[in-house]
C-alpha positions as CSV (number, residue, x, y, z in Angstrom):
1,X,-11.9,-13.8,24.8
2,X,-13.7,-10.7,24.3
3,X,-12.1,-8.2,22.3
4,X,-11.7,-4.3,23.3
5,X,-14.3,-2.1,22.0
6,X,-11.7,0.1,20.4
7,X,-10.2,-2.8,18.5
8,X,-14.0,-4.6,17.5
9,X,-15.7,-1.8,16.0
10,X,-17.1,-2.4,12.4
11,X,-15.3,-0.4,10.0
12,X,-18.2,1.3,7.8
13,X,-17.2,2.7,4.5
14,X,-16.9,6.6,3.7
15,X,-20.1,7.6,2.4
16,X,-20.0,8.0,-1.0
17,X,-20.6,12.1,-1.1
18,X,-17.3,12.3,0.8
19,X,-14.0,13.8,-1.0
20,X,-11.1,11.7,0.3
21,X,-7.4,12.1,0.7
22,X,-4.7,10.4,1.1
23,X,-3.8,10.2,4.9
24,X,-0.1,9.8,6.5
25,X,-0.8,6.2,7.1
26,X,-1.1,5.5,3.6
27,X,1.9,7.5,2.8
28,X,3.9,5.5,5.3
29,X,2.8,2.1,4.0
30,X,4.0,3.6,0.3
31,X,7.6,3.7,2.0
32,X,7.6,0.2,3.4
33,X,5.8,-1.2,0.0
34,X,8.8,1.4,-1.6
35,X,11.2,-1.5,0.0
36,X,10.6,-3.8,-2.6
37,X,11.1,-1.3,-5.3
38,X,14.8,-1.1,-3.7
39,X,15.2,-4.9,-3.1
40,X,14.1,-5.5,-7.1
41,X,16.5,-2.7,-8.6
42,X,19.4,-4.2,-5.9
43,X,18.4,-8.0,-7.9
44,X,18.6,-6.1,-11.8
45,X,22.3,-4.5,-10.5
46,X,23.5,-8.2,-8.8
47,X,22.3,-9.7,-11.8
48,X,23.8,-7.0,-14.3
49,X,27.4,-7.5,-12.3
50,X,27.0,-11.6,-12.3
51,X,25.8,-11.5,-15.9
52,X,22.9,-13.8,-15.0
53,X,19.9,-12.4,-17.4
54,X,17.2,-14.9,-15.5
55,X,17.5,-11.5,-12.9
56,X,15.2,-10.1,-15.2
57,X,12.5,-12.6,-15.0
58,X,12.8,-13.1,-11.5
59,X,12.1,-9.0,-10.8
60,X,9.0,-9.5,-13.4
61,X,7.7,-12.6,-11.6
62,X,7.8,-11.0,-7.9
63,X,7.0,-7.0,-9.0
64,X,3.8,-8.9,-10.4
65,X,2.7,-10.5,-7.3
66,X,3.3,-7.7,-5.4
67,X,2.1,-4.8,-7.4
68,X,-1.5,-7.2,-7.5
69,X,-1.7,-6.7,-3.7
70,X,-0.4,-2.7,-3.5
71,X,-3.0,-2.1,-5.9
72,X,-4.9,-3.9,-3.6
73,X,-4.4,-2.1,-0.5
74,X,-5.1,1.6,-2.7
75,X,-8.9,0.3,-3.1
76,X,-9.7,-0.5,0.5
77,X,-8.4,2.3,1.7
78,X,-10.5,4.1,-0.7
79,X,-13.2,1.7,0.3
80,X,-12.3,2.2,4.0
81,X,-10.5,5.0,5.0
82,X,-8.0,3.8,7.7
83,X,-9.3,6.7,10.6
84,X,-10.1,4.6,13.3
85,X,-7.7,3.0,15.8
86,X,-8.8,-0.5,14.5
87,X,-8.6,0.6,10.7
88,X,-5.1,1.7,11.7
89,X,-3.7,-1.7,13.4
90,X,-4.6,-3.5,11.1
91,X,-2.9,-1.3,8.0
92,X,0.2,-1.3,9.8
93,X,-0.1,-5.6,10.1
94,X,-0.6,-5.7,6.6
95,X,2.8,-2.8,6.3
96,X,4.0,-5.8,8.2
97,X,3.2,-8.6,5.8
98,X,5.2,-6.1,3.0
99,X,8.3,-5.8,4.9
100,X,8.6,-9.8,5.5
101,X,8.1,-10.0,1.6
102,X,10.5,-7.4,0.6
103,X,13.0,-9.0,3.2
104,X,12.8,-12.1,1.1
105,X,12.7,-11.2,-2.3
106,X,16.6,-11.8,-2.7
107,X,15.8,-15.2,-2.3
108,X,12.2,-15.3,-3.5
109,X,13.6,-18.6,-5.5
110,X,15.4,-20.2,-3.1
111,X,15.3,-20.7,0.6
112,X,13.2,-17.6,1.0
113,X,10.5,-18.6,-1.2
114,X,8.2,-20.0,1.6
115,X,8.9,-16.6,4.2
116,X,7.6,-14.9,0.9
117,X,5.0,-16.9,0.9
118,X,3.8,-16.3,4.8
119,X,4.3,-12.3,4.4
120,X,2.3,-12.6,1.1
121,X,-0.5,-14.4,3.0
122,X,-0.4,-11.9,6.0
123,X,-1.1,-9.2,3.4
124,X,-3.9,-11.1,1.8
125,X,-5.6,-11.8,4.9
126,X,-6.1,-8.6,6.4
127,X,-7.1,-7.2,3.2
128,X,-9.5,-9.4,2.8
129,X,-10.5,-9.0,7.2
130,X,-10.9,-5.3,6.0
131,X,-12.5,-5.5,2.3
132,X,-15.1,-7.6,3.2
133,X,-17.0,-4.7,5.4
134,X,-16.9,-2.5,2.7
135,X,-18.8,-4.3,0.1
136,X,-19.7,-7.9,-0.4
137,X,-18.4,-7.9,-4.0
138,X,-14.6,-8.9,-2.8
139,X,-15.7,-12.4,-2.0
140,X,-15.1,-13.0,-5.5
141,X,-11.4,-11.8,-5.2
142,X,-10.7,-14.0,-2.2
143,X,-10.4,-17.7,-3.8
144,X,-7.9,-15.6,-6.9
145,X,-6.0,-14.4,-4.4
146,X,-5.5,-17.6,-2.0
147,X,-4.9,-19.5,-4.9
148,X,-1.9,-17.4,-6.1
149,X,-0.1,-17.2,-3.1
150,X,-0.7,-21.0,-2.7
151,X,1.0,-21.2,-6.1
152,X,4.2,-19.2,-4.7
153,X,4.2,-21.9,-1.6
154,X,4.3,-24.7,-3.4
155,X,6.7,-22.8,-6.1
156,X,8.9,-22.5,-3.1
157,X,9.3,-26.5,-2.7
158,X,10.6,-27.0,-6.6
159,X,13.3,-26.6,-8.4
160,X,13.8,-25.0,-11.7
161,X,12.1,-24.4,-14.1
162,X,9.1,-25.6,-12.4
163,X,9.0,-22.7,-9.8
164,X,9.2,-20.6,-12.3
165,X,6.2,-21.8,-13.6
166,X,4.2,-21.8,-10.9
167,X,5.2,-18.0,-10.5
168,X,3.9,-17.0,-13.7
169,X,0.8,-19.2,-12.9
170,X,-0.1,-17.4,-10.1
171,X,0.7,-13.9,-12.2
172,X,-1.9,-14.7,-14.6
173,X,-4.2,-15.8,-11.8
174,X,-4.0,-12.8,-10.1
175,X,-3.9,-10.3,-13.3
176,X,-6.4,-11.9,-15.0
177,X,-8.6,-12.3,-11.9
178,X,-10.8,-9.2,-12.5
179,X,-12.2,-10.4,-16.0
180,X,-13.6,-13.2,-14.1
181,X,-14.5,-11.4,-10.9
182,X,-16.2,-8.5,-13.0
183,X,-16.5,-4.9,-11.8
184,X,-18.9,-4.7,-10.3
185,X,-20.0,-3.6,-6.1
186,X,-16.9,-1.3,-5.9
187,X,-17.4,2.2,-5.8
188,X,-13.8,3.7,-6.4
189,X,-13.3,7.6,-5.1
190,X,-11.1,9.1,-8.4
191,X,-10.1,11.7,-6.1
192,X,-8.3,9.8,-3.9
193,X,-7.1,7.2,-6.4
194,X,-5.1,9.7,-8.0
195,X,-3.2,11.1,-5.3
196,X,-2.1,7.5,-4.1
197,X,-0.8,6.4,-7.2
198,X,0.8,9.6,-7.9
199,X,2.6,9.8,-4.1
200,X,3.9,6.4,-5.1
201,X,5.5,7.8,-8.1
202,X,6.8,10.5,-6.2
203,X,7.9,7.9,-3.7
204,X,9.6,6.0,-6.1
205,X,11.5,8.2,-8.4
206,X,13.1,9.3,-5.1
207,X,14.4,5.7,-4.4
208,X,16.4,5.8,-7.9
209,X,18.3,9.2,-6.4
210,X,18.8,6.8,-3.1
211,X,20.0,4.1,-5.6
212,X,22.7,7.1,-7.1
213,X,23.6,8.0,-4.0
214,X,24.4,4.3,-3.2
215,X,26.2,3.8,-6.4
216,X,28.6,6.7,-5.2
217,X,29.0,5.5,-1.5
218,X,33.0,5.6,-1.6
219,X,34.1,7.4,-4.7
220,X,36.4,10.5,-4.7
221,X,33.6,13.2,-5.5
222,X,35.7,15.0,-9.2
223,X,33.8,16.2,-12.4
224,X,32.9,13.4,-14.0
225,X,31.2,11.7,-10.8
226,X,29.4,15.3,-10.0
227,X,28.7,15.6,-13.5
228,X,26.8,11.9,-13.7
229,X,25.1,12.9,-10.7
230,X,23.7,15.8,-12.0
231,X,22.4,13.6,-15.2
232,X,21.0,10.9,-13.0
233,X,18.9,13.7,-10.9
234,X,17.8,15.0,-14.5
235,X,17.2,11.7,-15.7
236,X,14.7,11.0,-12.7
237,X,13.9,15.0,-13.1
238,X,12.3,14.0,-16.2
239,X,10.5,11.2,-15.7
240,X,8.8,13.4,-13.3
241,X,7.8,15.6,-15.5
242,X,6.4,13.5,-18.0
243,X,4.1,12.0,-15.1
244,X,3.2,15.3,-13.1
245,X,4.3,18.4,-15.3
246,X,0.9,18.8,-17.4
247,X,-2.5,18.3,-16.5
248,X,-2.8,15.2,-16.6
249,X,-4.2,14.4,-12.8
250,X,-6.6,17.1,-13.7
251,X,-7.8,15.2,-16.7
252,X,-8.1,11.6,-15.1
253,X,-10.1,12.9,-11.9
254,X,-12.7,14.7,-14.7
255,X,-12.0,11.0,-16.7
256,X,-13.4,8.9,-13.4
257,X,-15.6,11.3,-12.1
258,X,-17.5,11.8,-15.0
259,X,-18.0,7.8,-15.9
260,X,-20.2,5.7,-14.2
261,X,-19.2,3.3,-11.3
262,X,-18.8,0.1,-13.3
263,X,-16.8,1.5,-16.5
264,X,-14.9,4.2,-13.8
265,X,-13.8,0.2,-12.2
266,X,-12.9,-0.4,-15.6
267,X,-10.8,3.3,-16.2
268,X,-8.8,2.6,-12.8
269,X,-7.6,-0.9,-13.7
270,X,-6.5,0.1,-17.3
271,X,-5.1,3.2,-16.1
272,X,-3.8,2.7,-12.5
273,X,-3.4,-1.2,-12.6
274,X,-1.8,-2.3,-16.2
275,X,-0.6,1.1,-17.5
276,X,1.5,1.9,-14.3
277,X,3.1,-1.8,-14.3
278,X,5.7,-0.1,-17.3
279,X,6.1,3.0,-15.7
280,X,7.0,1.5,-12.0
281,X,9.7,-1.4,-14.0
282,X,10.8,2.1,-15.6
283,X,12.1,3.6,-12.2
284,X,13.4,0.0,-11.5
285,X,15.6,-0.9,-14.3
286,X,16.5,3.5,-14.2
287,X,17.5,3.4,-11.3
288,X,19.2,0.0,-11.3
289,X,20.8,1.2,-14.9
290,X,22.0,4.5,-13.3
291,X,23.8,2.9,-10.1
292,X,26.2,1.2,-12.8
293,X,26.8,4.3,-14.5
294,X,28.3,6.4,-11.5
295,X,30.4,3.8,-10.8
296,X,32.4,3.9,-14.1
297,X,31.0,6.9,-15.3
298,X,33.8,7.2,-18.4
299,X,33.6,3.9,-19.3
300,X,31.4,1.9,-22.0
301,X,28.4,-0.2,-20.0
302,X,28.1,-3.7,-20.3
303,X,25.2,-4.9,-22.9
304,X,23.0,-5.9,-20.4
305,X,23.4,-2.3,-18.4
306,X,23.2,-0.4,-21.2
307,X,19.9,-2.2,-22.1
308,X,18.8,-1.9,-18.7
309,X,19.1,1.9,-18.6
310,X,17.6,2.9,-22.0
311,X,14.6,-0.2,-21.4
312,X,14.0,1.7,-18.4
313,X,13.2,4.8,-20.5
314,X,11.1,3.5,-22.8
315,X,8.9,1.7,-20.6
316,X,8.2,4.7,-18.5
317,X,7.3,7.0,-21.7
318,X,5.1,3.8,-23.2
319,X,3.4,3.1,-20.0
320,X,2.2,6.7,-19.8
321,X,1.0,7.1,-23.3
322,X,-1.1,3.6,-22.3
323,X,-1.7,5.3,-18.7
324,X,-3.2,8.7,-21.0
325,X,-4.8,6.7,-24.1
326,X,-7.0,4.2,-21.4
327,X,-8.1,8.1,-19.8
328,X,-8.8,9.9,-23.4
329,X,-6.0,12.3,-22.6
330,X,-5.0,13.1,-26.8
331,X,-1.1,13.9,-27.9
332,X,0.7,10.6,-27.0
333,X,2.8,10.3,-30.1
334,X,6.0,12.5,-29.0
335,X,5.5,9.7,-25.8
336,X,5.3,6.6,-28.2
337,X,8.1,7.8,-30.7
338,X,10.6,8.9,-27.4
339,X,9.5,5.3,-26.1
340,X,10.7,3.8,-29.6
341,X,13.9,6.1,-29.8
342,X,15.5,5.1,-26.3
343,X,16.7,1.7,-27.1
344,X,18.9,3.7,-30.1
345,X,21.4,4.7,-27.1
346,X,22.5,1.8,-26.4
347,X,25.2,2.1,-28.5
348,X,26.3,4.9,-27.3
349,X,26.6,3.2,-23.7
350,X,28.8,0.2,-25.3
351,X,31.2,3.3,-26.0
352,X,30.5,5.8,-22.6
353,X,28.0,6.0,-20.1
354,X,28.1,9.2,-19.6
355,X,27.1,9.6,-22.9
356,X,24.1,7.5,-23.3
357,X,23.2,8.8,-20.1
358,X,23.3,12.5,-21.4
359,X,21.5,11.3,-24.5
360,X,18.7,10.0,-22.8
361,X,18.6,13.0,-20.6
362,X,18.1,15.2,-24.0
363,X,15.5,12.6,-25.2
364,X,13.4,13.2,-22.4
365,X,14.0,16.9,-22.4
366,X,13.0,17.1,-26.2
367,X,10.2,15.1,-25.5
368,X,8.9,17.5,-22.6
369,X,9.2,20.9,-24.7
370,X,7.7,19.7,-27.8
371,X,4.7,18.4,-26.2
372,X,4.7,22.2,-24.3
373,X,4.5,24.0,-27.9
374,X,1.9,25.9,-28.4
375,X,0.0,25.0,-31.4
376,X,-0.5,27.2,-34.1
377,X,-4.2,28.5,-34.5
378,X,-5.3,28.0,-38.0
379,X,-6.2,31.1,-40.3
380,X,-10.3,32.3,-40.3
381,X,-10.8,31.7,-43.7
């Protein structure tokens, strides 16, 4: 059966002069791959409430499987822009092959291992439909990434501890793919890789004030709910402004545009790929950690929420101290020693949330305006 001509047209890449942007597509497959952030902060909360600590592995194990194939999608489309009608079908199949996985993750390691599985391959297969007109170079990635997913099917016909296993097998296959793959054949536009990964921030800090919201669904609104609200929105108020209140966008487009294609491969997948894995689990266990606080917002936490919320913290401030020190952006310490200082307020949680929610709201504020100060010109001798 011949195919129509709208729908068979060869999808050339953007020439390589071309600034790029992100386009509303993209932006709307950030929402549906923004599901899964929701579905893994819902599995920390269930597993905070049923006390079952493997929750923790479980949201590690999928956000890695997952976060391999976002990242992805963010290099075709800077490979391919998705502009034609063809380009655009296809985008939303792969949207598709998100929303089956997110669906599933509940029971990623149970019954709904194998549906995981089939969305996981949808997304893998028109990626690679896609890729493969752009540049040659992804027929290296193909066999990584069929042999990871084929590791989640057959994880999905054991029992533990062996699915486990196989999960963290196909993690290291897919993470450790491009030091076998090599960098190079892909010609990344910094431009465009910036915006995308910053929208997704964006995207997902707004997801943790969905998860407050949720966490208040049925409680008389007094001070001490409107009060924790207010912290929660400052919490996730300040995690944006670690991310987007300097320069630093400015800084990484100069960073990639001024390196050469191979080592600018190299800058993206330290930067974008490994140093944004802490920051996204950030927003996830934040947002998971702040849905128990408004619950019970004058009552001490339980271990593992208090944990939760403060490991939330620290990962976001340490993955963007990596995120800066892989892009030669200088004056990560305040970052590192914040990162350090979160997991202090855990004690204050086993006594209120409200307070070790405040504190960590004050730590991030502190953080933010001493990194602001001007510094002190030395005296001309």
């Amino acid at each position: 059966m011949r195919l129509p001509g709208w729908f068979a047209e060869r999808a050339e890449p953007a020439p390589p002069e071309t600034e790029l942007r992100v386009s509303t597509l993209e932006l709307f497959f950030d929402l549906v791959f923004v599901f899964t952030v929701t579905q893994l902060t819902q599995l920390i909360a269930d597993g905070i409430r049923d006390g079952e600590p493997i929750s923790v592995l479980q949201v590690l194990l999928v956000f890695g499987v997952i976060w391999w194939m976002y990242a992805g999608y963010a290099w075709l489309t800077n490979a391919i822009p998705p502009v034609r009608p063809a380009r655009r079908v296809l985008i939303l199949l792969g949207m598709a092959g998100f929303l089956i996985v997110a669906l599933a993750i509940p029971s990623a390691f149970d019954d709904g291992g194998m549906a995981f599985a089939a969305g996981y391959l949808l997304l893998i297969l028109v990626h690679a439909g896609l890729y493969l007109q752009a540049t040659a170079a992804f027929a290296r990635v193909v066999p990584f990434n069929l042999g990871g997913v084929a590791l989640i099917g057959v994880a999905s016909l054991l029992d533990p501890p062996y699915n486990y296993l196989l999960w963290g097998a196909a993690v290291l296959l897919l993470w450790g793919s491009p030091y076998f793959i090599g960098q190079k054949g892909f010609q990344l536009k910094p431009e465009h890789i910036v915006e995308r990964h910053g929208l997704l921030v964006i995207v997902a800090l707004g997801e943790s004030i969905v998860a407050l919201g949720i966490g208040a669904q049925g409680l008389p609104v007094g001070f001490a709910l409107g009060l924790t609200a207010v912290l929660g929105l400052a919490l996730a108020a300040g995690l944006w402004w670690i991310y987007f209140g300097g320069d630093d966008e400015t800084h990484a487009e100069h960073a990639l545009a001024g390196s050469e294609p191979v080592r600018r491969t190299r800058l993206v997948l330290g930067a974008y790929f490994y140093a944004h894995i802490p920051m996204l689990l950030g927003i996830v266990a934040v947002a998971a950690g702040v849905k128990k606080v408004i619950g019970h917002p004058v009552d001490p936490l339980k271990l593992s929420a208090a944990v939760t919320l403060a490991a939330g913290v620290t990962l976001f401030l340490a993955g963007s101290a990596w995120f800066r020190r892989v892009l030669g952006i200088a004056g990560n310490r305040l970052r590192a020693v914040g990162a350090a200082a979160a997991p202090v307020t855990v004690v204050l949680g086993l006594w209120s949330a409200l307070a070790q929610l405040a504190v960590l709201v004050a730590l991030l504020t502190a953080v933010i305006v001493l990194e602001r100060r001007p510094v002190a010109a030395r005296p001309v001798p």
